[in-house]
Each structure stands twice: as structure tokens, then as C-alpha cells.
C-alpha positions in Angstrom: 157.9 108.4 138.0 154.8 106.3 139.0 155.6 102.8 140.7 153.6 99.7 140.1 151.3 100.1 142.6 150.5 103.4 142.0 149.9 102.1 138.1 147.9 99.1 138.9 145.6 101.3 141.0 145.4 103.4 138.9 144.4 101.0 136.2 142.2 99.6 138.4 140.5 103.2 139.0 139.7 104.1 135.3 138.7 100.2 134.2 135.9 100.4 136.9 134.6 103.8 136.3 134.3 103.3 132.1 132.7 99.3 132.9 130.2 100.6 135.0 127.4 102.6 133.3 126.2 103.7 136.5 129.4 105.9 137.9 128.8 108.4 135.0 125.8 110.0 135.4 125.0 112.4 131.8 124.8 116.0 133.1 121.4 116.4 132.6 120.5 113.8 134.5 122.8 115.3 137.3 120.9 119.2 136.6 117.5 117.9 137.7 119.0 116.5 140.9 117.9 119.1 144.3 121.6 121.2 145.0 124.2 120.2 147.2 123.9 122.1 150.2 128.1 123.2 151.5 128.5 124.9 154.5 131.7 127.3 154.6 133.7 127.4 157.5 136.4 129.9 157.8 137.5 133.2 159.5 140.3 134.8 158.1 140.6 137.9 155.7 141.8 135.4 152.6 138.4 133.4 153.3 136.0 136.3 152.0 137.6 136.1 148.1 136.8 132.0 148.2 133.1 132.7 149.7 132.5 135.3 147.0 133.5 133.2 143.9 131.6 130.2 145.8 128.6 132.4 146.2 128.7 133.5 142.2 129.7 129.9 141.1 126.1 128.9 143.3 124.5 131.4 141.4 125.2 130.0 137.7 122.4 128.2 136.2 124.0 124.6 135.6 125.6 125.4 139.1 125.6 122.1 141.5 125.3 123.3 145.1 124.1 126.3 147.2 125.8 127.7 150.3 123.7 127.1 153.3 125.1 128.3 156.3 128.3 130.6 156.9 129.8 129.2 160.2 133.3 131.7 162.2 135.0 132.3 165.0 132.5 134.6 167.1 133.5 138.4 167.3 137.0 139.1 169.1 138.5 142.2 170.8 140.3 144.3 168.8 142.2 147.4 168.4 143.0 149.3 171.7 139.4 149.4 173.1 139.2 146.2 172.7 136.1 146.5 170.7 133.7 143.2 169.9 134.6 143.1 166.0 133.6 140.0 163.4 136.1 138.1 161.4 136.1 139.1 158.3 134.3 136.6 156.8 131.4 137.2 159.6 131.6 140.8 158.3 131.4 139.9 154.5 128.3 137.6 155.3 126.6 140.7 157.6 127.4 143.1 154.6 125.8 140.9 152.0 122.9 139.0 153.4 123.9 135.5 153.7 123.1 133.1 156.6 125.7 133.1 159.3 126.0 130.5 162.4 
């Protein structure tokens, strides 16, 4: 259950936004705007399927940003040689092309 100060801001919030014309911007308007430029920062195996979906979503026509830059851990020893190995995200950005810091 909300208390009053969560309602009042609330209120507050959506009275604002529909008064002023300039908050919503009509999505065509927003289209012809340059990209948002998002850096991704992350290392772990889980990371790869979130910078694959981001990298389609960039793709999409109407999309509103572009992934710049890739940025990981540098490569770690691993295994019994201790062999230099990326993170799995480093890997996935090798294996595919994209910009990597």
C-alpha cells in the first residue's frame, strides 16, 4: 500500500510531465536526433547474452543508441598452465568485431 508521500509525489510526477509540452518529445522528433552512444562494462559469462540482445536492439532501425566501446577485466590465468585467457565478454567482442577497451 502506497503512503502519502509516496502518492503526493507521485502526483506531483505525472501533473508535471502531462503540463509541460516540452517533457514529451513525439518519436519522430526523437528518430532524427544523433544515437546515444552506451558503453558496456562487464566481464562475466552471463554478460555476453545482455551484449548480444544490446547489440541487435542497436541494430533496429527506430533503435535509440549504439554500443561504442566494450570495456573488461584484462585477460587472467587460467586453467593449470595458467594461460592469459579473456573474460568471456572480451572473447565474445574478439569473436564478433566489436570495439573493446
Amino acid at each position: 500500500m502506497l503512503s502519502s508521500p509516496q502518492i503526493f509525489r507521485r502526483s506531483c510526477c505525472l501533473s508535471a510531465a502531462a503540463s509541460s509540452p516540452s517533457s514529451v518529445a513525439p518519436l519522430s522528433q526523437a528518430l532524427t536526433t544523433q544515437k546515444k552512444r552506451l558503453i558496456f562494462l562487464a566481464s562475466p559469462q552471463v554478460s555476453t547474452c545482455v551484449l548480444d540482445a544490446l547489440f541487435n536492439a542497436s541494430f533496429a532501425p527506430d533503435s535509440l543508441f549504439e554500443v561504442a566501446a566494450i570495456v573488461t577485466q584484462p585477460p587472467s590465468g587460467r586453467e593449470r598452465g595458467r594461460k592469459l585467457m579473456p573474460s568471456p565478454v572480451a572473447q565474445y567482442a574478439l569473436d564478433n568485431g566489436h570495439p573493446l577497451i
